[in-house]
C-alpha positions in Angstrom: -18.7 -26.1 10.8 -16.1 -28.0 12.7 -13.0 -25.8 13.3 -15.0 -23.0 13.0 -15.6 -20.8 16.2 -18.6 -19.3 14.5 -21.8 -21.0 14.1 -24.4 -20.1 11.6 -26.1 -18.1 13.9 -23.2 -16.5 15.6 -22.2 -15.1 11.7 -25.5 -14.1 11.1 -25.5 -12.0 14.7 -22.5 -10.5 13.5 -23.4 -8.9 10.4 -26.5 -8.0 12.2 -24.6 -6.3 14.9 -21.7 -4.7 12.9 -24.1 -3.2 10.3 -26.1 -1.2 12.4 -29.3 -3.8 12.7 -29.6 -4.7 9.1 -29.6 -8.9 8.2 -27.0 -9.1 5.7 -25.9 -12.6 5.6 -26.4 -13.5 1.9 -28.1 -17.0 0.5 -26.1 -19.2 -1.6 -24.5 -18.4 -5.0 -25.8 -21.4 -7.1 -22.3 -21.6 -8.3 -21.2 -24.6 -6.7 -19.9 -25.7 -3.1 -17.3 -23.5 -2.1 -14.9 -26.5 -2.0 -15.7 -27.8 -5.7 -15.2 -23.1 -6.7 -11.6 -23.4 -4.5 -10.3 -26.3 -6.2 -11.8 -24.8 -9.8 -9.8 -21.6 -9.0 -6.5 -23.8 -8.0 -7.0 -25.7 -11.2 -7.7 -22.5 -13.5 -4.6 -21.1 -11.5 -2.4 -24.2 -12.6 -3.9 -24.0 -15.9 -2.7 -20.5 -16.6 0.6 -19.9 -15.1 2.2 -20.9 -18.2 1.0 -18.2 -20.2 1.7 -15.5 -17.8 4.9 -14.0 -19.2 7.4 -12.8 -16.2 8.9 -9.2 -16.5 11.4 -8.7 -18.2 14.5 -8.3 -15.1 16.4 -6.4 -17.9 14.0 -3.9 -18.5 14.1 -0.3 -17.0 11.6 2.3 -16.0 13.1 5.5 -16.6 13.5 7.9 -13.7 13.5 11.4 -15.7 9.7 12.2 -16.0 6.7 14.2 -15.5 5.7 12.1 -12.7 7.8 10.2 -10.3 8.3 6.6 -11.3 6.3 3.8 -8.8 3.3 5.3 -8.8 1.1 4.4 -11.9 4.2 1.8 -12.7 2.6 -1.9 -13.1 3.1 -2.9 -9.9 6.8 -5.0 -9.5 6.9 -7.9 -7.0 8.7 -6.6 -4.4 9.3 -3.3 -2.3 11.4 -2.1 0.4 10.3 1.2 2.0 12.2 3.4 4.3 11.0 6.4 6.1 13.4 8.5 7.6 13.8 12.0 10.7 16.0 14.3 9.3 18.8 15.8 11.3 19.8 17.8 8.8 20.8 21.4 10.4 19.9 23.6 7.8 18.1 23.7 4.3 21.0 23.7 2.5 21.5 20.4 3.7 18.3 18.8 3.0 18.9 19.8 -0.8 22.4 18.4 -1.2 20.8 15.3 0.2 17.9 15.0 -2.0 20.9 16.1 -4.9 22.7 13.2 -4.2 19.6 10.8 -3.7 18.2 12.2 -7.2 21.8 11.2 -9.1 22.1 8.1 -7.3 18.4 6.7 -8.3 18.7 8.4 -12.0 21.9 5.7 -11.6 20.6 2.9 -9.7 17.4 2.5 -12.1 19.4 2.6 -14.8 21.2 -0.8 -13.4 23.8 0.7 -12.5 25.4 1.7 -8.8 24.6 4.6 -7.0 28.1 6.0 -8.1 30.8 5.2 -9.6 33.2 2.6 -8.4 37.4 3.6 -7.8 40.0 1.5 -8.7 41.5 2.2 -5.4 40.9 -0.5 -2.8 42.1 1.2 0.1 38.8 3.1 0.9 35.4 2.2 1.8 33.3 1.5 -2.2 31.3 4.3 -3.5 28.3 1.3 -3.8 27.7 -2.0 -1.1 28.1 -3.8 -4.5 25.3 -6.3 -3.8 23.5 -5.2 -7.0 26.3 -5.6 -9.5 26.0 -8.2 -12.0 22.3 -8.4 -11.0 19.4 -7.2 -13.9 17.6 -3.3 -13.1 14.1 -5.9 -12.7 12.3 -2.7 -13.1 13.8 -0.8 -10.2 11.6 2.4 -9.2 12.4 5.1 -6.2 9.8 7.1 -5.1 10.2 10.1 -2.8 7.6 12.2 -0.4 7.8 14.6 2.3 6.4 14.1 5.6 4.7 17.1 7.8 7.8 17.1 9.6 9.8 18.7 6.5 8.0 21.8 7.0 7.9 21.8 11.0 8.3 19.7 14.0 7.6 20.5 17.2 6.0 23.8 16.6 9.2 24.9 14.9 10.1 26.0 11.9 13.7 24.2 10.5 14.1 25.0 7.1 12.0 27.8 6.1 9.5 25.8 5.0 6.6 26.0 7.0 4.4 28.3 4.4 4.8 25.9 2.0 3.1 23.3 3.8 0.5 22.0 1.7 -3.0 22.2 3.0 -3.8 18.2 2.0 -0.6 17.0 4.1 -2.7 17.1 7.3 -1.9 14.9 10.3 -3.6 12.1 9.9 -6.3 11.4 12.3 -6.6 8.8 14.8 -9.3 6.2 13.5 -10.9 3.7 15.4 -9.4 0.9 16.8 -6.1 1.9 15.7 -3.2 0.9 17.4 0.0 2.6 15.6 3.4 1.9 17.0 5.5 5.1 16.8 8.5 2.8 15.4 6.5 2.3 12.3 4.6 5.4 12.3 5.5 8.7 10.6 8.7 10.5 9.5 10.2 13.8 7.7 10.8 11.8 4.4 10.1 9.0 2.7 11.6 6.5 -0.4 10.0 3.5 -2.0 11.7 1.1 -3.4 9.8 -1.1 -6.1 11.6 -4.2 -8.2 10.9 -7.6 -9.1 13.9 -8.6 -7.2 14.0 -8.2 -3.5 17.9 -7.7 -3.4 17.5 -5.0 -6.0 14.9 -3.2 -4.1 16.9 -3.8 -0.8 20.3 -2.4 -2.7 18.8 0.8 -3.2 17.4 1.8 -0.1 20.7 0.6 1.7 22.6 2.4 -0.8 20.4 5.8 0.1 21.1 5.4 3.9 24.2 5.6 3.1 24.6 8.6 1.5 22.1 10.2 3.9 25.1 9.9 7.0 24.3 12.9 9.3 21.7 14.5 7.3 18.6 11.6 7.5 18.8 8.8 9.8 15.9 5.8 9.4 13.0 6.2 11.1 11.3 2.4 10.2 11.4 0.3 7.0 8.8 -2.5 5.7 9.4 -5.0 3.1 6.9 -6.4 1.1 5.9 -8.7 -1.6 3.3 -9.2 -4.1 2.1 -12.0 -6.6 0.6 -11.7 -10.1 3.1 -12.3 -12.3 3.2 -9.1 -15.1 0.6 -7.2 -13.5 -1.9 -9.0 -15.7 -3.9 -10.6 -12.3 -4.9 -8.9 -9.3 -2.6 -10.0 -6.5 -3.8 -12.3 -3.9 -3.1 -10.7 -0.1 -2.0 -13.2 2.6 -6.0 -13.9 3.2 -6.4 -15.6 -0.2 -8.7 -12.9 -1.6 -8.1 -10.6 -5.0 -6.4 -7.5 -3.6 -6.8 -4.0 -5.7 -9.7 -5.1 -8.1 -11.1 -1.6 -7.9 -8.9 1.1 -9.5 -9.6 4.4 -11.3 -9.2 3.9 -14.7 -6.2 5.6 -16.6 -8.5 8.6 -18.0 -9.2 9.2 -14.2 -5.8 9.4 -13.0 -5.6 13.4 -13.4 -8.5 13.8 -11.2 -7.7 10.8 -8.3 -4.2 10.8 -8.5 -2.2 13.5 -9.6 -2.4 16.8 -7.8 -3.8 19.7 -10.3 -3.6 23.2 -10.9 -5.7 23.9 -7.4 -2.7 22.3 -5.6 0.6 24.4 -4.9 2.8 24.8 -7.8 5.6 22.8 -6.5 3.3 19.9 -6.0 1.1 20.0 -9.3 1.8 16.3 -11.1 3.0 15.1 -7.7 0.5 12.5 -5.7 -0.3 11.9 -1.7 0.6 8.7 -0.2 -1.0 7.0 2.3 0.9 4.0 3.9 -0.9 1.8 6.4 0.7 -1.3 8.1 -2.2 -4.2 8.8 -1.6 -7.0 10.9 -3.8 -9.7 9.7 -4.9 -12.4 12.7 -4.1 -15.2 10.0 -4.7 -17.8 13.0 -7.9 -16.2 13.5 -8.7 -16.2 9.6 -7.7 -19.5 8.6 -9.9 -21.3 11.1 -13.3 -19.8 9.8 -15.3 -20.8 7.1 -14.5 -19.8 3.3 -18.3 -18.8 3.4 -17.9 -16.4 6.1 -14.7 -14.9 5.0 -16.6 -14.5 1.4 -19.2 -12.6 3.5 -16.3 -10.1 5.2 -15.3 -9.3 2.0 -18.4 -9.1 -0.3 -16.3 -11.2 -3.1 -15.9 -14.9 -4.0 -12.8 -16.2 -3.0 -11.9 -18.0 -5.9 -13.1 -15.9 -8.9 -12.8 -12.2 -7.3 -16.4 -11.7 -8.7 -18.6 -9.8 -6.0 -21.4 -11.7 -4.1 -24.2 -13.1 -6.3 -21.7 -12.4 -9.8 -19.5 -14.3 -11.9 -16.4 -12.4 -13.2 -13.6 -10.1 -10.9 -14.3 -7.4 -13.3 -18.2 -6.6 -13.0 -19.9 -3.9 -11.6 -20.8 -4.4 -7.8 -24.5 -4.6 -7.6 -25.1 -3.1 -4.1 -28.9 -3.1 -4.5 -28.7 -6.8 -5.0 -30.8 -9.0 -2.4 -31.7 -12.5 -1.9 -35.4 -14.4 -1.1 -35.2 -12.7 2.4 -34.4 -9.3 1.7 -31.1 -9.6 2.7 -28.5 -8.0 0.7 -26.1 -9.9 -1.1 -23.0 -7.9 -0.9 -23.9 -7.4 3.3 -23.7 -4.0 4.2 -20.9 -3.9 6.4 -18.7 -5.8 3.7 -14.7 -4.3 3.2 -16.4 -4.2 -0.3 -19.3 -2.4 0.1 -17.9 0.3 2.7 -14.6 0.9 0.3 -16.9 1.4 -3.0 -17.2 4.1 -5.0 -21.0 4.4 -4.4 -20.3 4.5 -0.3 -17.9 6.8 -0.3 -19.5 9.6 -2.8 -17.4 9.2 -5.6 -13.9 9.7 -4.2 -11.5 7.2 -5.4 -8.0 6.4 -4.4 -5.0 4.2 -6.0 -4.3 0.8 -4.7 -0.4 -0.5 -4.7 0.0 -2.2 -1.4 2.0 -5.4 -0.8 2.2 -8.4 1.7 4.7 -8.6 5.0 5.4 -11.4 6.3 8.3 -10.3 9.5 7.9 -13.8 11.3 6.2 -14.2 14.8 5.6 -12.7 17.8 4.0 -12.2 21.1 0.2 -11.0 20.0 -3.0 -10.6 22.2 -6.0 -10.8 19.9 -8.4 -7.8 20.3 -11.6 -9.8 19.0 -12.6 -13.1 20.3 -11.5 -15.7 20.6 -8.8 -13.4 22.7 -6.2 -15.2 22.2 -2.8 -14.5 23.0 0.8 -16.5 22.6 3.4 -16.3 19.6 1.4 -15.8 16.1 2.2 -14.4 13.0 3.4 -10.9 12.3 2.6 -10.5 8.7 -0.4 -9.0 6.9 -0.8 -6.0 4.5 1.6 -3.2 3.8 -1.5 -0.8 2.1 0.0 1.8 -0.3 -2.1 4.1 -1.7 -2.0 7.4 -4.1 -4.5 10.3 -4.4 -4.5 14.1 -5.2 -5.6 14.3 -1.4 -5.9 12.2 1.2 -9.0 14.2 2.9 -10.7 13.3 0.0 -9.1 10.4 -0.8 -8.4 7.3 2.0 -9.4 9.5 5.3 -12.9 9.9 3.5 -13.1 6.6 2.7 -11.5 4.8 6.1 -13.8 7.2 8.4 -16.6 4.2 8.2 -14.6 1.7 7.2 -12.5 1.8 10.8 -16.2 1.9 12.9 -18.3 -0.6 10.5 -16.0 -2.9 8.6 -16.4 -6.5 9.2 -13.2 -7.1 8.4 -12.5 -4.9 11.2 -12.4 -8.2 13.8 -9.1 -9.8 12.0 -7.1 -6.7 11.5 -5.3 -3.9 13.4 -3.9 -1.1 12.0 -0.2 -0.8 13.7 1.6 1.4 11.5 0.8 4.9 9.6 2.2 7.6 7.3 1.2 9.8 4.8 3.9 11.8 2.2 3.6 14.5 -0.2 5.3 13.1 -3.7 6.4 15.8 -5.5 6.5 15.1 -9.1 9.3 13.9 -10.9 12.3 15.3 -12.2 14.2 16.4 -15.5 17.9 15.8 -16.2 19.7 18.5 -14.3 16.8 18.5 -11.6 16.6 17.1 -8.2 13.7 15.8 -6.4 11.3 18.4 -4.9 13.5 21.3 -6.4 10.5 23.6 -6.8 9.4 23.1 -3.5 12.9 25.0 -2.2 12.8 27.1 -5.2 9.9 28.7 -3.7 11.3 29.5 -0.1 
């Protein structure tokens, strides 16, 4: 196919190759050409962006809860995340900050600024004031600890070391990662979710603030999403349906939450998993919508898996055309992320697209090449009630076998407890130093 650098048989090789000797490359849909499905999905798209009602900006999700706000929250359209190393020098220190980080978002959330503002001009403002005047658009700031809460470098800070929870393991190196250390780890963490980037970006900044010789910032990611209310599965950056498969809200307790077997000071809280992808779009955009339907083991326009019709149905995994072939090909992202690959386990998609400009890349699968490309791709945001169950179970194959695998590299990691949320007259992850 011309701008293509893979022919027929080069793709076919491929899926051979990558899934461990097995033919996978599927026949033909009967559903069309793919360029007649694309424009059908543009026109559908056009069709319906009428009726998809925006958020309301005005509208607020309320911090005081069970659970900390961000997490099961339809997904806003923007985030700003921060990570931070604390410097703190004792635990009494750490608690004053999450004190003041608790009042502030309680505030913040509400549309309001992180403190009150003085009449008297002679002193640095209690708040940036970039916010004011602009709608709460859903604001939502979510918190987690990092390992190196409990220790760093073998030692003990805070007294918090036997409270270490046995899920917040060190992540393990999968392959063909490639994890900068500047966007890679950290003792805390704060997400910032709205459907207006300056929102999002006034809270965090506001946070920093107030964090002055107790938390500095380790890295920070922006990101963006579309789907207007929540109603449509995003698109990511590589024009595919992004987070089609979910638990389902009677499954949240069991996937997402953290139970009675977890420690008390964690149980309603949730894991995150952060992963930064950089997506070779050069690479992407020049091969054929058939392949890249292939990769992912879904139809480009609709969503539907290989061989279906609708975003919604069940994958048919035993599925296989004249040849014998299977339809979804076994070394899909599809396939090796499914529920029926992965023995059940299940984790909570929220990620959002980065787009930080260009530069200087050397490509790690052909065609190798290297010069000043894009440096955007996936911010992936997950939740689980543990991540050894959870995304490490599920990216274990997924790193060695996914096809997807040859336009992606992994660059940035981190994985948070969330403790759950808090009451009026709380703060943040008070049980945890109730317990110490």
């Amino acid at each position: 196919m011309s701008g293509c650098p893979f022919s027929a048989l080069t793709r076919r090789s491929f899926f051979k190759s990558a899934g461990g000797g097995i033919g996978v490359l599927a026949a033909s849909t009967g559903l069309g050409s793919i360029a007649t499905r694309l424009a059908n999905a543009s026109e559908k798209s056009t069709q319906s962006a009428g009726a998809v009602v925006p958020h309301d900006k005005s509208a607020t999700i309320p911090f005081w809860d069970q659970h900390q706000a961000g997490i099961i929250t339809p997904q806003q359209a923007h985030t700003y995340f921060a990570s931070f190393d604390l410097v703190a020098k004792n635990r009494d220190e750490v608690i004053k900050l999450l004190k003041a980080w608790t009042e502030a978002s309680a505030r913040m959330t509400e549309g309001q600024t992180a403190a009150p503002l003085s009449k008297d001009l002679s002193h640095p403002a209690a708040d940036g004031g970039e916010a004011i005047g602009l709608s709460p658009s859903r604001l939502t700031l979510t918190f987690g600890f990092g390992s190196g809460l409990f220790s760093k470098a073998g030692v003990d800070r805070y007294g918090l070391v036997k409270l270490r929870p046995e899920a917040l393991v060190e992540m393990p190196k999968f392959h063909g990662d490639e994890l900068m250390e500047a966007k890679t780890g950290g003792d805390l963490s704060v997400q910032a979710c709205a459907d207006d980037p300056q929102v999002a970006f006034h809270a965090v900044r506001q946070l920093v603030r107030l964090a002055t010789d107790v938390a500095q910032v380790r890295w920070a990611q922006t990101g963006f999403a579309s789907g207007g209310d929540g109603s449509e599965t995003p698109r990511n950056l590589m024009g595919f349906k992004d987070g089609t498969q979910q638990p389902k809200e009677s499954e949240h307790d069991h996937f997402v939450w953290v139970d009675k077997k977890g420690p008390r000071w964690m149980q309603g809280g949730s894991y995150l998993v952060t992963r930064r992808i950089r997506i070779a779009l050069e690479h992407w955009d020049s091969t054929d919508v058939e392949f890249q339907e292939q990769v992912i083991g879904r139809h480009k326009d609709s969503g539907a898996p290989l061989g279906q019709a609708h975003e919604r149905e069940t994958l048919n995994l035993a599925a296989v055309d004249k040849d014998g072939n299977s339809v979804i090909p076994d070394n899909s992202h599809v396939r090796l992320a499914s529920i029926e690959a992965n023995g059940g386990a299940q984790i909570l998609r929220r990620g959002y697209s980065y787009n930080d400009g260009v530069n200087f890349t050397a490509e790690r699968w052909p065609p190798w090449r290297q010069g000043m490309e894009y440096d955007a791709g996936l911010f992936f945001v997950s939740y689980q009630s543990d991540p050894r169950t959870g995304f490490i179970k599920m990216f274990e194959n997924m790193a060695k076998l996914d096809a997807l695998n040859q336009f992606v590299t992994h660059v940035g990691s981190g994985l948070f407890a969330c403790p759950p949320g808090a009451k009026k007259g709380e703060y943040i992850g008070q049980k945890l130093f109730e317990m110490v």
